[in-house]
C-alpha positions in Angstrom: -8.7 26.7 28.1 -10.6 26.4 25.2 -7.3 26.3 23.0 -6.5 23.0 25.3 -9.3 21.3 24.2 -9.3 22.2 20.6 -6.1 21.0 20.1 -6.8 17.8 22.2 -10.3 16.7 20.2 -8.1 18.3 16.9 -7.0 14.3 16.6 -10.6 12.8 17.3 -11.9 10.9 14.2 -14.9 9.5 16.2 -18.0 10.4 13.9 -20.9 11.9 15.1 -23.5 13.9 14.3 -22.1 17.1 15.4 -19.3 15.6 13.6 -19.9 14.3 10.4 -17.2 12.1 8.6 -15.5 14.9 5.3 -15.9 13.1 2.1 -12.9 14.4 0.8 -10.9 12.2 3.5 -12.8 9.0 2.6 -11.6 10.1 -1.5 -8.3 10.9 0.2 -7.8 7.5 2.4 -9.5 5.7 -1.0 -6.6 7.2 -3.5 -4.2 6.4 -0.9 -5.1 3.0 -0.5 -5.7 2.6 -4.3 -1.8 3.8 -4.9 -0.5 1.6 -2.3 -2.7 -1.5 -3.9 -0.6 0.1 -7.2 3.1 -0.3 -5.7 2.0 -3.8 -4.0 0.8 -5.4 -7.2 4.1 -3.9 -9.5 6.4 -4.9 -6.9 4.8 -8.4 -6.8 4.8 -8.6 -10.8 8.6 -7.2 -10.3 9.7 -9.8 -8.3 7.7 -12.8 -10.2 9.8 -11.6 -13.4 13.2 -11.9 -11.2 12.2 -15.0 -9.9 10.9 -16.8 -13.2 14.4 -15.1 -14.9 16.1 -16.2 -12.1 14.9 -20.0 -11.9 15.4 -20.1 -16.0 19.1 -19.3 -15.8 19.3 -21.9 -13.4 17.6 -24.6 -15.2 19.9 -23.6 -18.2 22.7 -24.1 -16.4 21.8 -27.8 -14.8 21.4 -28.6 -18.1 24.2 -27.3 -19.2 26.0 -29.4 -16.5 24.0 -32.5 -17.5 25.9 -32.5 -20.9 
C-alpha cells in the first residue's frame, strides 16, 4: 500500500513545508530556460540574416530589371 502512494505523490510538485521546494531544480529549470532563451534568440538572429540576405538579392535584382 505504501508503495501505491509513493509512486502516486512521486509526481506532486505542490510545495509545503513537509515539502520544501530542492534548489537544485529551480538552478535546473533556470539553466533550462536560460538555454532555451539561447536557441530562441540565435534562431531569431538566423532567420533576420536570411531574411535581410534574402530581401537584398531581391532588391538587386528589381533593379537589375529596372535597367
Amino acid at each position: 500500500m505504501s508503495d501505491h502512494k509513493a509512486s502516486s505523490t512521486a509526481g506532486n510538485s505542490e510545495v509545503t513545508a513537509e515539502n520544501p521546494p530542492k534548489l537544485n531544480t529551480f538552478y535546473d529549470i533556470i539553466n533550462n530556460l536560460q538555454k532555451s532563451l539561447d536557441e530562441i534568440v540565435y534562431t531569431n538572429k538566423k532567420s533576420d540574416e536570411e531574411m535581410r540576405s534574402r530581401i537584398a538579392a531581391m532588391e538587386k535584382r528589381l533593379k537589375e530589371l529596372e535597367k
